[in-house]
DRENPA-3360 file (N, C-alpha, C; in nm, 2 decimals, always signed):
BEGIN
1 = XXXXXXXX = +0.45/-6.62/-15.21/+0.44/-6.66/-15.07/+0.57/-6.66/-15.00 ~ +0.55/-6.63/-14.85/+0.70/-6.63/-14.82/+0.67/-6.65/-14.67 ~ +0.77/-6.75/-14.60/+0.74/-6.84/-14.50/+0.90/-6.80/-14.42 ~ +0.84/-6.84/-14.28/+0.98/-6.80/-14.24/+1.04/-6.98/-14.19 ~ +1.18/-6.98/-14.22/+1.26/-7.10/-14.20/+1.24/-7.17/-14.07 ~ +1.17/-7.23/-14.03/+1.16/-7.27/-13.89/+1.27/-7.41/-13.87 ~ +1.32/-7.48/-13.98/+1.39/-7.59/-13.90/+1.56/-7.53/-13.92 ~ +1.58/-7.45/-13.93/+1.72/-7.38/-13.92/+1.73/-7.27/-13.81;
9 = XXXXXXXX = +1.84/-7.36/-13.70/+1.86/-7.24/-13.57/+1.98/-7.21/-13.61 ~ +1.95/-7.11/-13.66/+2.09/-6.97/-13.68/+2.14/-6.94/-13.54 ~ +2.09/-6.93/-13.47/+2.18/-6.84/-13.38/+2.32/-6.93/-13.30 ~ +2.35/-7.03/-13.36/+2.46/-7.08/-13.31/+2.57/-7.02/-13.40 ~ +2.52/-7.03/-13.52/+2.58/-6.97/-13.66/+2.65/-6.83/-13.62 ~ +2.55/-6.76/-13.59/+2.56/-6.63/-13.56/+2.64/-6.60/-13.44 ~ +2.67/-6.68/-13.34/+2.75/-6.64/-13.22/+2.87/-6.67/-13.27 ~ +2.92/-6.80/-13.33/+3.02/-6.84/-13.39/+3.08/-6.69/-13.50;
17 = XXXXXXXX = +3.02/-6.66/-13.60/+3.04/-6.58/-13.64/+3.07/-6.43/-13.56 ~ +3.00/-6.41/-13.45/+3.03/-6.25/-13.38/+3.20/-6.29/-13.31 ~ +3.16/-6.41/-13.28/+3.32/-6.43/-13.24/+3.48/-6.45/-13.35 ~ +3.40/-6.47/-13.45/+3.54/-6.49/-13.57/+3.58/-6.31/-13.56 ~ +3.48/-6.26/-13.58/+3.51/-6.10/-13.61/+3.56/-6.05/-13.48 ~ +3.54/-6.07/-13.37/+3.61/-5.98/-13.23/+3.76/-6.06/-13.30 ~ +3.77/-6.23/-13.30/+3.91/-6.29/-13.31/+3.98/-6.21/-13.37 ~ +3.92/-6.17/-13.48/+4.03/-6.17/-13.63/+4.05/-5.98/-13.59;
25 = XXXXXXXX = +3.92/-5.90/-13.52/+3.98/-5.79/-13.47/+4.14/-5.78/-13.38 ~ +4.14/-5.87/-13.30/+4.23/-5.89/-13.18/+4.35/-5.92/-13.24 ~ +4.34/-5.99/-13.34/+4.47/-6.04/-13.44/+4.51/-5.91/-13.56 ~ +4.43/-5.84/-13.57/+4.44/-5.73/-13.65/+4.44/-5.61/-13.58 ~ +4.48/-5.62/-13.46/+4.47/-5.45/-13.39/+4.37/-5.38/-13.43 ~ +4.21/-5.43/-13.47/+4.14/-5.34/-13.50/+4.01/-5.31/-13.40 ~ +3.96/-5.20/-13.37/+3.89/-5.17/-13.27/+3.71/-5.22/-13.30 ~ +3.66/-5.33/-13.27/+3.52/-5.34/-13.33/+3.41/-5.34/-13.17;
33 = XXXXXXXX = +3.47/-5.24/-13.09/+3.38/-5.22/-12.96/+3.26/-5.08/-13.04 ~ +3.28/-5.02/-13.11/+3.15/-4.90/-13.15/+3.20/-4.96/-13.28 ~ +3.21/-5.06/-13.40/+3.21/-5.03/-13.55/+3.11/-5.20/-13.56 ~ +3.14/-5.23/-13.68/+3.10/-5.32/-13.71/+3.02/-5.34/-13.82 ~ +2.95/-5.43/-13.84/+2.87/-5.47/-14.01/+2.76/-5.50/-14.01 ~ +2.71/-5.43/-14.11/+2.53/-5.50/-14.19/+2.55/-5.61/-14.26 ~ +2.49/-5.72/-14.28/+2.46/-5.80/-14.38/+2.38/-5.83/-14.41 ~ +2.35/-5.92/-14.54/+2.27/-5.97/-14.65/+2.28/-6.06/-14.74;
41 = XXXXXXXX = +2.24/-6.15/-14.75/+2.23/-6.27/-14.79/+2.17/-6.35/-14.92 ~ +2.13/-6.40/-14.97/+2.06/-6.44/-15.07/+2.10/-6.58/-15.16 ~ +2.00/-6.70/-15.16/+2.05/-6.84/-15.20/+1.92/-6.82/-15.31 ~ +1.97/-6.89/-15.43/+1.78/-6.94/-15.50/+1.85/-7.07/-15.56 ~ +1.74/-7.13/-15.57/+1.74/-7.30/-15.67/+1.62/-7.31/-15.73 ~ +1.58/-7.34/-15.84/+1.44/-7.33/-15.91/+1.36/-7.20/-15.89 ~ +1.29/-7.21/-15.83/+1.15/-7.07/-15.78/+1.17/-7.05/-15.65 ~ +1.28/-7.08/-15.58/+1.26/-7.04/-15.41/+1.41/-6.95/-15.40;
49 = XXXXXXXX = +1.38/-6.89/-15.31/+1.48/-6.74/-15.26/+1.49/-6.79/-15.10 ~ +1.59/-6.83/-15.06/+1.64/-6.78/-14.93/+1.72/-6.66/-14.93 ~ +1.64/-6.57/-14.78/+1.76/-6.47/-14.78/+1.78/-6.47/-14.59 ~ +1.87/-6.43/-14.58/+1.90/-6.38/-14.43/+1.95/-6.25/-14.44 ~ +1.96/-6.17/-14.31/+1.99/-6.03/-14.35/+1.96/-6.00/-14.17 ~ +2.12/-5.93/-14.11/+2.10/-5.86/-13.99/+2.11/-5.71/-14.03 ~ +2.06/-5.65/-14.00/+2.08/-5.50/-14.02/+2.00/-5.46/-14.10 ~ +2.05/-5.29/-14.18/+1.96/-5.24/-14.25/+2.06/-5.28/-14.43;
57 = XXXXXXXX = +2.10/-5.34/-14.45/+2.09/-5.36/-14.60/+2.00/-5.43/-14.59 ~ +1.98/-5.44/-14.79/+1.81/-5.50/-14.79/+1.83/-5.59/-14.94 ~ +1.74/-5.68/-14.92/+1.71/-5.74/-15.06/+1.59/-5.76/-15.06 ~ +1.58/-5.72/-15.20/+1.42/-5.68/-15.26/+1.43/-5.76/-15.38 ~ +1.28/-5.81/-15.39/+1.29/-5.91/-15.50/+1.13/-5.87/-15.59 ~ +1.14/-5.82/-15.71/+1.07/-5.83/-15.81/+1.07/-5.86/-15.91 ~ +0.98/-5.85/-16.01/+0.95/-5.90/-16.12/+0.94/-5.84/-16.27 ~ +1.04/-5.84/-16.39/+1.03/-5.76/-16.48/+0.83/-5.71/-16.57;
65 = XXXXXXXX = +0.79/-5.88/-16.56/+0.64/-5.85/-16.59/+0.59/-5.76/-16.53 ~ +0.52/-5.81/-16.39/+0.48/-5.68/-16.30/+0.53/-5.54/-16.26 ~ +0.67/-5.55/-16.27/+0.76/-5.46/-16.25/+0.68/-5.39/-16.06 ~ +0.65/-5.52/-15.95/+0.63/-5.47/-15.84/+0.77/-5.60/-15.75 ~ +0.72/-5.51/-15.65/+0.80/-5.59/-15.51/+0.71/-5.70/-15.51 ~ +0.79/-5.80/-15.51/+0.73/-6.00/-15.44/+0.78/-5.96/-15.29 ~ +0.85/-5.93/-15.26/+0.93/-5.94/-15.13/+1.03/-5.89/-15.11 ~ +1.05/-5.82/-14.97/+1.15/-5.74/-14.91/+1.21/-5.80/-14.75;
73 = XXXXXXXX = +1.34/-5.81/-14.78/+1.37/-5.83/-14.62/+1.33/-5.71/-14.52 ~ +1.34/-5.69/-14.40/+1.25/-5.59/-14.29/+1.43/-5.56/-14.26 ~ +1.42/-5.43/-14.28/+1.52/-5.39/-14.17/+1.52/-5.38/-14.02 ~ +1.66/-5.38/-13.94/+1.65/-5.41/-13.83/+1.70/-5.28/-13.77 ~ +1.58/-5.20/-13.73/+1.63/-5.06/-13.72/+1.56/-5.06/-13.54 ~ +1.62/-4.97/-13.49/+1.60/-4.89/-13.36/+1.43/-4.89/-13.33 ~ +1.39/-4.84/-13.39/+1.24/-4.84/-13.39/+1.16/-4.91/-13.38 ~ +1.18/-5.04/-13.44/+1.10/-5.14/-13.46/+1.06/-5.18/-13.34;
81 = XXXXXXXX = +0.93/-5.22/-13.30/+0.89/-5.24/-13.15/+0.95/-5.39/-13.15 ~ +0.98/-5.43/-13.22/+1.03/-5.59/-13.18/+1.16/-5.57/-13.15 ~ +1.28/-5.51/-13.26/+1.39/-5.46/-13.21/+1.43/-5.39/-13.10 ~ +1.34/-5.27/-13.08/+1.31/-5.18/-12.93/+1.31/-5.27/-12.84 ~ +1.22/-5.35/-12.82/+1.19/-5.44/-12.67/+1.29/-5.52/-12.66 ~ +1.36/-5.65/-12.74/+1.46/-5.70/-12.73/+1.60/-5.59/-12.64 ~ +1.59/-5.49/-12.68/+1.72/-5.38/-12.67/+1.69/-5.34/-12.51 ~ +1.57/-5.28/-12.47/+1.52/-5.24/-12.38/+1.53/-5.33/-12.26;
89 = XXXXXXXX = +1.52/-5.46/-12.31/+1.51/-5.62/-12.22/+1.64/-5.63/-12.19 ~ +1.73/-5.59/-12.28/+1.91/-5.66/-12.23/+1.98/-5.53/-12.19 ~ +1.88/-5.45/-12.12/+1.95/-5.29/-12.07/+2.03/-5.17/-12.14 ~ +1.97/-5.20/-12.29/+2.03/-5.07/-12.38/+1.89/-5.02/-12.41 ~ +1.87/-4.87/-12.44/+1.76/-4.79/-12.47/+1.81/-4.77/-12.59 ~ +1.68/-4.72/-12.64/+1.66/-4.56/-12.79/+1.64/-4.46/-12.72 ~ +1.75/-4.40/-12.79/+1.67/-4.22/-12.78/+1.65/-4.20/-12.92 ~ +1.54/-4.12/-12.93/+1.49/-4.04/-13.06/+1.53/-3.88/-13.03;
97 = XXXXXXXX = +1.55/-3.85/-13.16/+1.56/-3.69/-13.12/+1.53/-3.64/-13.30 ~ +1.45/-3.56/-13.23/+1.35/-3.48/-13.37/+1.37/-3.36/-13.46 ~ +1.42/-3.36/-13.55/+1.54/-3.23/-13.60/+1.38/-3.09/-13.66 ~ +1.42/-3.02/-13.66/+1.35/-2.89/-13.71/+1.26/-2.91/-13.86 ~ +1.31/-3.00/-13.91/+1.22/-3.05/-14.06/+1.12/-3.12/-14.01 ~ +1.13/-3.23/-13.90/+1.09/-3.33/-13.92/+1.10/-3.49/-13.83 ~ +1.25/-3.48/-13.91/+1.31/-3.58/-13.93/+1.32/-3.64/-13.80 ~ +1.31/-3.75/-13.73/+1.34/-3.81/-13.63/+1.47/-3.92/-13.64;
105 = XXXXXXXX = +1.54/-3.90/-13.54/+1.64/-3.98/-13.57/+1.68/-4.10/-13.46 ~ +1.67/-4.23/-13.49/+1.64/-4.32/-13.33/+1.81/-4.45/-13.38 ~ +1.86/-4.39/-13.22/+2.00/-4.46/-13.22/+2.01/-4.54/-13.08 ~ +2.08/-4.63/-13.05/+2.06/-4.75/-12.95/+2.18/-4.69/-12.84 ~ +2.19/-4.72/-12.75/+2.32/-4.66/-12.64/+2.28/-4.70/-12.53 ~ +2.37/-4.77/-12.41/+2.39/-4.81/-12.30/+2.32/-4.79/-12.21 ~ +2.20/-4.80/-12.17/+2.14/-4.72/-12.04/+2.20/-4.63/-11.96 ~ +2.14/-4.56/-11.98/+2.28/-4.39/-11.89/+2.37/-4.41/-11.89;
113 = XXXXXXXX = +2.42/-4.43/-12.06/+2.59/-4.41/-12.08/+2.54/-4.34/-12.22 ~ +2.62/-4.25/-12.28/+2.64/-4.16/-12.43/+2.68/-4.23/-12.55 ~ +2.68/-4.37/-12.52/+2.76/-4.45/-12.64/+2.70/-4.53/-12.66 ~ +2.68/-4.66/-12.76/+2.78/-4.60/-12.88/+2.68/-4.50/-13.01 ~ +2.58/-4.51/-12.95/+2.47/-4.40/-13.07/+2.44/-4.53/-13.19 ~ +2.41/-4.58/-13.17/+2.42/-4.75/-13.34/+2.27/-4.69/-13.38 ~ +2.27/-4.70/-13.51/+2.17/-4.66/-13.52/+2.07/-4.79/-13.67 ~ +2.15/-4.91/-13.64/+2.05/-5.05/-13.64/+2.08/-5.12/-13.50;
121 = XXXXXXXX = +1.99/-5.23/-13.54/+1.97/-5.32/-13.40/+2.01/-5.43/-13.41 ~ +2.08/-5.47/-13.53/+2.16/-5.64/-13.54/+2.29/-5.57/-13.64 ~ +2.37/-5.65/-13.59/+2.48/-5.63/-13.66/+2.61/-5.74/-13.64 ~ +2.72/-5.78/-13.68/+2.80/-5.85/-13.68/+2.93/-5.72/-13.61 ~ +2.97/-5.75/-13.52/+3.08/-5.68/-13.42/+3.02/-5.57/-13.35 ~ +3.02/-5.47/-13.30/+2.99/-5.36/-13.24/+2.96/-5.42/-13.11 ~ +3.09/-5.50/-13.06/+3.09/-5.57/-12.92/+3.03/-5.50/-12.82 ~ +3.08/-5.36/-12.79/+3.03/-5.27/-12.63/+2.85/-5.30/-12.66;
129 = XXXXXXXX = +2.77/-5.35/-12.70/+2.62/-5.39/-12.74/+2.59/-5.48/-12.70 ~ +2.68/-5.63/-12.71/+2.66/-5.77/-12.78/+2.56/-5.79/-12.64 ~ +2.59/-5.78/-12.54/+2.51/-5.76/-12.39/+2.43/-5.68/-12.38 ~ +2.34/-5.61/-12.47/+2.25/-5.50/-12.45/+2.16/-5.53/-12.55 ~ +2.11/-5.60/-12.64/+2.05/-5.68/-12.72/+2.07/-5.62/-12.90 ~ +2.16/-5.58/-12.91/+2.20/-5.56/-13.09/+2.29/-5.74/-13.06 ~ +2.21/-5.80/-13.14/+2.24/-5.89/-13.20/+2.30/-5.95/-13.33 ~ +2.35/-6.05/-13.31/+2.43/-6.05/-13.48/+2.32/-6.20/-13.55;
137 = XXXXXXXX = +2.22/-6.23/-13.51/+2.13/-6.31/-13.56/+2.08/-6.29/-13.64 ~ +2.05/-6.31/-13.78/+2.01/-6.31/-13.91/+1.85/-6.34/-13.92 ~ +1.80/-6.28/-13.98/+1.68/-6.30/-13.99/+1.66/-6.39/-14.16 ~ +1.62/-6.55/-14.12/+1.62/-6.61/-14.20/+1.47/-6.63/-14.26 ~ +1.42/-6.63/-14.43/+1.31/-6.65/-14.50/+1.33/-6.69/-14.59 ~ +1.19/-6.75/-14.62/+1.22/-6.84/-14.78/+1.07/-6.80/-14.84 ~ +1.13/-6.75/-14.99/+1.02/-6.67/-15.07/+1.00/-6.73/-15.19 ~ +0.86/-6.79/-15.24/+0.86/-6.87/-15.36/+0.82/-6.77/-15.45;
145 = XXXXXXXX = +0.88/-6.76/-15.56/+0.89/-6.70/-15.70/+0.81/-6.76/-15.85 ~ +0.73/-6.64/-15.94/+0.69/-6.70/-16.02/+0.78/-6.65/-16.16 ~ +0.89/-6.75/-16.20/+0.98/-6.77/-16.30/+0.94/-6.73/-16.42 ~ +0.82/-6.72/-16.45/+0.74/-6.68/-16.57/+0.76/-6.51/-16.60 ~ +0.75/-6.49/-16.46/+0.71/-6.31/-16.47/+0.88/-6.22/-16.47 ~ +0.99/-6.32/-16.46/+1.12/-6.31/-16.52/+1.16/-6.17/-16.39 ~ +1.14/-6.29/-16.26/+1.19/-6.26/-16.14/+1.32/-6.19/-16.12 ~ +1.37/-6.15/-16.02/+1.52/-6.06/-16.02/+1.53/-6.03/-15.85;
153 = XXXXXXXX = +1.59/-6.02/-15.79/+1.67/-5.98/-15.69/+1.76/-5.84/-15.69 ~ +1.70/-5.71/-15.57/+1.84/-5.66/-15.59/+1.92/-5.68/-15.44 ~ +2.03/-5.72/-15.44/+2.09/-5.64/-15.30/+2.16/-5.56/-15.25 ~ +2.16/-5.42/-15.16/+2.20/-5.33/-15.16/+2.21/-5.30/-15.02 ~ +2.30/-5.19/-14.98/+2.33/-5.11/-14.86/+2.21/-5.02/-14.82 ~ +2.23/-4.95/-14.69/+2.14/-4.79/-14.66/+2.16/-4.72/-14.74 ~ +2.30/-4.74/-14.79/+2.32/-4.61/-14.91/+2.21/-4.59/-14.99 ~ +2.19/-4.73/-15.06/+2.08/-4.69/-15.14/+1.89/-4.68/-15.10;
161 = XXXXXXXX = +1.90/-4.76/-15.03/+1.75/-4.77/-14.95/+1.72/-4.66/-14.83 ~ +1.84/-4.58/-14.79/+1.79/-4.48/-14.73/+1.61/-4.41/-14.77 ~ +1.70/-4.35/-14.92/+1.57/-4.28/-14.94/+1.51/-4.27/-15.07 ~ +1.50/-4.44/-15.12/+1.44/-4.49/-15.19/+1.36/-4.64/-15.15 ~ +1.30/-4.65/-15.20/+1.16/-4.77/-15.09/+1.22/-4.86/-15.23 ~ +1.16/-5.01/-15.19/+1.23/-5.08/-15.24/+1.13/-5.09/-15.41 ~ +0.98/-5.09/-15.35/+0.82/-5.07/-15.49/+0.95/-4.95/-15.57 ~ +1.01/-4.89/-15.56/+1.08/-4.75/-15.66/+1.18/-4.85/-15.75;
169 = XXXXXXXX = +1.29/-4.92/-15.64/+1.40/-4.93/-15.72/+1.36/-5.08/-15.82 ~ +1.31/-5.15/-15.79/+1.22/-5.26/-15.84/+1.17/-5.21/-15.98 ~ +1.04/-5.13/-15.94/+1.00/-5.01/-16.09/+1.09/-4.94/-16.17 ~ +1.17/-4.89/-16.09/+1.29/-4.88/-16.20/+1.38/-4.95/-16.27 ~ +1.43/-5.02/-16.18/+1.54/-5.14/-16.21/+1.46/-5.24/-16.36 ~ +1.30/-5.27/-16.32/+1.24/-5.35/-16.45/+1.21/-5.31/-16.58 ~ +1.19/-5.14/-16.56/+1.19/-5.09/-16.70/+1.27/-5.08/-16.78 ~ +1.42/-5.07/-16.71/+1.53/-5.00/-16.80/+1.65/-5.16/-16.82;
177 = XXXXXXXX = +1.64/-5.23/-16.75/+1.69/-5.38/-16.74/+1.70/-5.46/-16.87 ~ +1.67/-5.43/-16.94/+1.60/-5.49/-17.07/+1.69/-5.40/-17.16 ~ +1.63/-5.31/-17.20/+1.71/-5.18/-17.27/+1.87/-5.13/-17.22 ~ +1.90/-5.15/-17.16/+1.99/-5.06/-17.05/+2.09/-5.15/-17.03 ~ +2.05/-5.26/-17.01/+2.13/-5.38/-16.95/+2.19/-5.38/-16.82 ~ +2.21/-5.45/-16.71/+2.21/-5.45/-16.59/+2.31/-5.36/-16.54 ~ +2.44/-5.30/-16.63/+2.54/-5.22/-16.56/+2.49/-5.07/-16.53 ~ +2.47/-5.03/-16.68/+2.40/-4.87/-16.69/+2.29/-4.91/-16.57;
185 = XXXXXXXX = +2.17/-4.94/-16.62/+2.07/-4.98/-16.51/+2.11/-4.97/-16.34 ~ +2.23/-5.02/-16.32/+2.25/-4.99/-16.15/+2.36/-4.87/-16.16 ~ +2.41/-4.81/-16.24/+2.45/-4.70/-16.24/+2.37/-4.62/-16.20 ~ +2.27/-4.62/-16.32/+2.16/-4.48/-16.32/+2.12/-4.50/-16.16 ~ +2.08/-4.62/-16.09/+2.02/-4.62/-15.95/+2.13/-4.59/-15.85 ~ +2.24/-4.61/-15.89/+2.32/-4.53/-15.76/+2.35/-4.37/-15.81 ~ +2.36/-4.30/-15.90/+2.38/-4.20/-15.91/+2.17/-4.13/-15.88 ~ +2.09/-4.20/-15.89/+1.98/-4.13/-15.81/+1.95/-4.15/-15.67;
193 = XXXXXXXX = +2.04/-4.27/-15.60/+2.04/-4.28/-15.47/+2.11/-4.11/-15.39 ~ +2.20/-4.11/-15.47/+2.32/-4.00/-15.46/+2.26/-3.89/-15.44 ~ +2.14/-3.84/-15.54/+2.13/-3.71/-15.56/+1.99/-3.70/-15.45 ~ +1.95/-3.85/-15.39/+1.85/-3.79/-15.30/+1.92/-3.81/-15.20 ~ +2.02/-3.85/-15.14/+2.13/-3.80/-15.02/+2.13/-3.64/-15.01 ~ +2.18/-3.59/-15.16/+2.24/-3.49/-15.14/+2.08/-3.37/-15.15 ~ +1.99/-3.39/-15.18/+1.88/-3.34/-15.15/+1.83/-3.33/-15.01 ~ +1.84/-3.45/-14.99/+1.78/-3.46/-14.82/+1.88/-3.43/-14.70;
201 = XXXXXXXX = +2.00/-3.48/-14.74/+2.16/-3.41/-14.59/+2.26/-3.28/-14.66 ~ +2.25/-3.24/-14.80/+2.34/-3.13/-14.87/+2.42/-3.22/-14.93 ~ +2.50/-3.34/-14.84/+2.58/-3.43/-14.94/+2.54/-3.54/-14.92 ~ +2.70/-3.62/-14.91/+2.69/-3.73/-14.90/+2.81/-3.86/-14.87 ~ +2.73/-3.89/-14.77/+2.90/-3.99/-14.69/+2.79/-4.13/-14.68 ~ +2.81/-4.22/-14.74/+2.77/-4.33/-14.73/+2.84/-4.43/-14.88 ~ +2.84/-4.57/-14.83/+2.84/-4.64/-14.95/+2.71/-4.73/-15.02 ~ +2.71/-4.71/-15.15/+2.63/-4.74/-15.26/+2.66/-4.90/-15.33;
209 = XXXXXXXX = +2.64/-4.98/-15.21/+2.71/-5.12/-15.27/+2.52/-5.14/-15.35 ~ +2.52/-5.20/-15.46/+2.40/-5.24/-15.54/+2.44/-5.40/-15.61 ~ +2.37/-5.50/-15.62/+2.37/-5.59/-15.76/+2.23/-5.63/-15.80 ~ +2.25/-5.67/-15.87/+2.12/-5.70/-15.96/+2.15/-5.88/-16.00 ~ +2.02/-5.97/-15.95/+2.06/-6.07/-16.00/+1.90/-6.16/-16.05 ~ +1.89/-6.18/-16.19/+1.79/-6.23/-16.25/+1.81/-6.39/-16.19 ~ +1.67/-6.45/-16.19/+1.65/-6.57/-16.13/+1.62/-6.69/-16.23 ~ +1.72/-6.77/-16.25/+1.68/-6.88/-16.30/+1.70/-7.01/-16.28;
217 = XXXXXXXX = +1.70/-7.14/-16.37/+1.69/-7.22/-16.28/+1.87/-7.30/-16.26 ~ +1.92/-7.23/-16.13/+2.06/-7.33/-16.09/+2.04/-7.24/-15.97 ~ +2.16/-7.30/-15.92/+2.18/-7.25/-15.78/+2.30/-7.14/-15.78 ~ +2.27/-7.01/-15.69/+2.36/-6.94/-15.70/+2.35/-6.86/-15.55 ~ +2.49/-6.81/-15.48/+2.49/-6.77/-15.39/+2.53/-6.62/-15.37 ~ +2.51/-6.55/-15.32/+2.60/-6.41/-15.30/+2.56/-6.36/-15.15 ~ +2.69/-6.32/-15.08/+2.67/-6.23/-14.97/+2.69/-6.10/-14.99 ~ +2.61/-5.97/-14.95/+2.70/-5.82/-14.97/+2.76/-5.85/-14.78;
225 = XXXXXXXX = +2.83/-5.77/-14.77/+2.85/-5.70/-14.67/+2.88/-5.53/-14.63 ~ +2.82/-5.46/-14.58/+2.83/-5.32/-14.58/+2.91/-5.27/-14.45 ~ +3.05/-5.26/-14.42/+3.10/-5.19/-14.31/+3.05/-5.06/-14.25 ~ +2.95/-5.05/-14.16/+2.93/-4.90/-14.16/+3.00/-4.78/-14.09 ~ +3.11/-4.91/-14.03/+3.25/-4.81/-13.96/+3.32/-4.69/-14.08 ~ +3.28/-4.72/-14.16/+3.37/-4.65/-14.23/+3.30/-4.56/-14.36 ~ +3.37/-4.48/-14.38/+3.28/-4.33/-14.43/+3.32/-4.35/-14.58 ~ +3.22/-4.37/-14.67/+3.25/-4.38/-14.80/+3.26/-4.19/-14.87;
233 = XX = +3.31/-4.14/-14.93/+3.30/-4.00/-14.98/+3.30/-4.00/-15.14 ~ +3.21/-4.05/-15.19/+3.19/-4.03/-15.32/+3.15/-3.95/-15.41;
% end
């Protein structure tokens, strides 16, 4: 079952936060008007999973028994008609534009201006937006887990959920977890993230941040964060 947190208002959290990062830009000479961050979140205590998550990294949570998805955070992509309309409402558009395979590709930019092309819809810095509705507000949920079927968490970047669905890495991650043990096991899944990059674009410029975290009973915390300012070449 999975319920969304109604007595926690994040979004004070979240402004407080979009402003540490312009701060600590301004103190660091660093430019965060077109860059800025995905994140992802994840709390458990007994059988319950809190996660938050702006952007497109993602945590997916399955089970070694079943070896299916219990639950996936939603990415905050361009497209999404909830994301769209918020964006559309605070005077930034999508354009899509449709390549020769197929492929559609949908990025957010200033109403009749060329910039900045973002191509999620929440994010922590990417100031020239913060007024056009890319938001740095977290999408907060609480997922209850059955501890028996020897639960697990992954959380990861686009790198790897580009172009792998989360029912894949879940099915994989539960068969070989056991045998394999959790390091090889997220190896093998970033070196197959890799090779469907390099299948689907020829290479590959992203980062492959992955963990793997089995659920038991204490309390444990972890944030990823994924810079997408910056070009990983692996």
């Amino acid at each position: 079952m999975t319920v969304t947190i109604q007595c926690l208002n994040v979004v004070p959290f979240a402004w407080q936060a979009q402003k540490d990062v312009v701060a600590h830009s301004l103190e660091n000479d660093w430019d965060v008007q077109a860059s800025g961050s995905t994140a992802v979140a994840a709390l458990f205590k007994g059988n319950k999973v809190w996660t938050a998550n702006a952007g497109d990294s993602r945590c997916a949570i399955g089970t070694e028994a079943d070896k299916k998805v219990v639950f996936e955070t939603e990415d905050h992509k361009p497209q999404s008609d909830k994301e769209k309309a918020q964006i559309e409402a605070s005077g930034g558009e999508v354009r899509s534009q449709t390549y020769p395979d197929g492929w559609v590709n949908h990025r957010i930019f200033i109403k009749g201006k060329d910039y900045p092309g973002l191509c999620m819809a929440r994010t922590l810095g990417d100031q020239s937006v913060k007024d056009y509705g890319v938001i740095a507000t977290p999408e907060v949920l609480l997922t209850t887990v059955d501890l028996s079927k020897k639960a697990f968490f992954i959380i990861a970047s686009d790198g790897v959920w580009e172009f792998l669905d989360s029912q894949f890495v879940v099915k994989a991650v539960a068969k070989k977890i056991q045998s394999d043990g959790p390091a090889k096991t997220l190896e093998k899944l970033q070196r197959e993230a890799k090779k469907r990059w390099k299948a689907e674009e020829g290479s590959w410029a992203a980062a492959f941040f992955v963990l793997y975290i089995r659920i038991y009973i204490y309390i444990y915390i972890y944030v990823h964060i994924y810079i997408h300012s910056r070009v990983y070449w692996i």
